[in-house]
N, C-alpha and C positions, 0 to 999 in steps of 0.2 A: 222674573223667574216664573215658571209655568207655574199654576198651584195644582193641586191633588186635583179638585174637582177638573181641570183641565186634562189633566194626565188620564184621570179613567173616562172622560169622553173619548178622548183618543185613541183608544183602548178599541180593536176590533171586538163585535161582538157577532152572538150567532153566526160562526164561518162555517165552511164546511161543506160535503153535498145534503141538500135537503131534500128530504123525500115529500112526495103528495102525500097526504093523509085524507085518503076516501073516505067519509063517516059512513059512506050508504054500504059500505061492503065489510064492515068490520065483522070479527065474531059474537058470541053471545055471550059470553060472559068476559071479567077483564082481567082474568087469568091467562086466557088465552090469548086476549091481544097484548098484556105484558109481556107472555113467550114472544112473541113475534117481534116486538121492540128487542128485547134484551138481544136475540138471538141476528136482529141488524143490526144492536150498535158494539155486540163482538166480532161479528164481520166486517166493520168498517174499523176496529182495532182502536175500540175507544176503550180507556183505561181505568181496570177497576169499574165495570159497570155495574159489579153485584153489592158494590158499596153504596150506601144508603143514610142519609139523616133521619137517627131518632129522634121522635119530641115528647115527651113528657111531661106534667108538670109537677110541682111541688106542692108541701102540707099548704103552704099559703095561695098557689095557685101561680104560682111567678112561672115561666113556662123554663124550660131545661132542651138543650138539643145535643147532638153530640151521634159519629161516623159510626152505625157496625154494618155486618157484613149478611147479607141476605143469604140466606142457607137452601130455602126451600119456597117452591111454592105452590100451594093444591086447597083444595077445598076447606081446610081448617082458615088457611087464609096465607098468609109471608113470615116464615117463620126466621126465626134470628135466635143467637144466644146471646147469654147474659148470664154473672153474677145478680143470683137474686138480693144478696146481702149489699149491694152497691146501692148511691141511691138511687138510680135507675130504676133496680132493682126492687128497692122499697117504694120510689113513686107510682110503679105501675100495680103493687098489692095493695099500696091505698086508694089509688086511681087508678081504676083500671080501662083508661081511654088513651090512647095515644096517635101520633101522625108518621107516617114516613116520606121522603120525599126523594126522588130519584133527579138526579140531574147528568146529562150522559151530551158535554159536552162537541162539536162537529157533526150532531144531529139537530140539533133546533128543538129537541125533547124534553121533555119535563115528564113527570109520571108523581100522583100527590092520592094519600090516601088517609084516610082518617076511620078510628073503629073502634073497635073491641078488643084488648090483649089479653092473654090469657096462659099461662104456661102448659105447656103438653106435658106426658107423660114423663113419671120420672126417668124410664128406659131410655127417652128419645135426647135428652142432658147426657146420660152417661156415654150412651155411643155417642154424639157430637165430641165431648169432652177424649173420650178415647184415641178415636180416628184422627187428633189432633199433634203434632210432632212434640218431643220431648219438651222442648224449650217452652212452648208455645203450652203447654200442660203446668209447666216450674212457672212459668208469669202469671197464669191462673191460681196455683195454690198460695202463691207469694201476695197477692194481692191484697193490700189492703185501701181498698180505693178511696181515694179522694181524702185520706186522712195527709195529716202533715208530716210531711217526710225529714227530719231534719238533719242527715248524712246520706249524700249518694250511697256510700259505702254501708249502712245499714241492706239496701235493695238489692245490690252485688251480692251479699252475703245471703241473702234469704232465696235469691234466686238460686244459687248454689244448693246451696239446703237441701232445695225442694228437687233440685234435677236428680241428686246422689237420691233421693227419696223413691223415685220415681224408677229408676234406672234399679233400685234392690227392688221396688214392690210395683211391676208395672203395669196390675191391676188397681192401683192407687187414682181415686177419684177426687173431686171436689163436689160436698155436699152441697152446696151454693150453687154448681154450676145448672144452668136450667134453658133447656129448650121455650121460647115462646113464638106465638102463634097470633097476628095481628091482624085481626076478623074484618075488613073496611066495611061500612059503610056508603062512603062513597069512595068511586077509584074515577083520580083525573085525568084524561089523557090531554098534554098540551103540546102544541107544533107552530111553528113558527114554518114561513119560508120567507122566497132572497125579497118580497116586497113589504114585507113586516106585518102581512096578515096572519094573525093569531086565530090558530084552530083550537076552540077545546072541547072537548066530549065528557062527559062524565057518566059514568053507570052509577046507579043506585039500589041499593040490596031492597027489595021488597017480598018478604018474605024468604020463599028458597028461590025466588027470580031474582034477576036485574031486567032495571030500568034504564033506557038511554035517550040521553039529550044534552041536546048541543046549547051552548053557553058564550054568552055575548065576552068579549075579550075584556 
């Protein structure tokens, strides 16, 4: 019988077309060579590219990771939302450091970035939370994350709750909900192509500049 570790050698990896990655001709900063990734590997119809691994860690420092969804991105840094009252929510007011990490497989892509988080205005939470579909509003106020749920049928019910809540008052917020803003320090660009040489680049914040240099595989 094959074993696992059999199975996932077997397993294609890095397919796809691969693009060159010139370092000599990149931009200046890695916002804008992010735009330029994100916007080939939506044109190459790769799935969910604006999803993203959060990492955080906890009161004891055990680290935490877990999928949202990349909303923005500019000069404050890659913003995302979040329930602050999660603990996500609570690791990043205790700590206020975290990672993200992009993986946009049929490119050979990686993108890894490490910083500062910080919540933006409280305006910049309620328009996200607004602009957001009814349902999708009723699973934010219903939430009570990561507590123990011990009837599906409690969550059915609370989710109802909150839609009829929403649907009479549909200025109805969630004070928890919260725009954040994740400031890197460094931002990684990695590429692989079809002979398994490994490109990585990294920018480094120095001051109101970036730094760039290229990083042994």
């Amino acid at each position: 019988m094959e074993s696992l570790i059999q199975r996932f050698k077997s397993l294609p990896v890095l397919t796809g077309q691969l693009s060159d990655f010139d370092t000599s001709a990149v931009p200046a900063t890695p916002q804008a060579l992010f735009m330029q990734w994100l916007d080939d590997a939506v044109a190459r119809g790769v799935n969910e590219p604006q999803v993203t691994t959060l990492s955080t860690v906890d009161p004891d420092g055990a680290p935490d990771a877990r999928s949202v969804m990349l909303l923005d991105v500019g000069e404050e840094g890659w913003h995302f939302a979040a329930n602050a009252a999660s603990p996500k929510g609570r690791q990043m007011a205790r700590q206020p450091q975290a990672a993200m990490t992009f993986y946009w497989p049929g490119t050979a892509r990686q993108i890894r970035l490490r910083g500062e988080v910080h919540p933006l205005p409280r305006e910049a939470g309620l328009a996200d939370f607004r602009s957001r579909p009814e349902k999708s509003r009723a699973a934010i106020l219903a939430a009570r994350q990561s507590e123990v749920l011990e009837h599906a049928a409690d969550l059915d019910r609370a989710l109802a709750q909150h839609l009829a809540r929403i649907q009479e008052e549909p200025e109805l917020a969630s004070e928890h909900w919260t725009m954040y803003a994740l400031k890197p320090l460094d931002v990684e660009f990695w590429q692989s192509n079809d002979q398994r040489r490994f490109t990585r680049l990294r920018y480094r914040r120095q001051g109101q500049q970036w730094t760039r240099q290229l990083l042994w595989p």
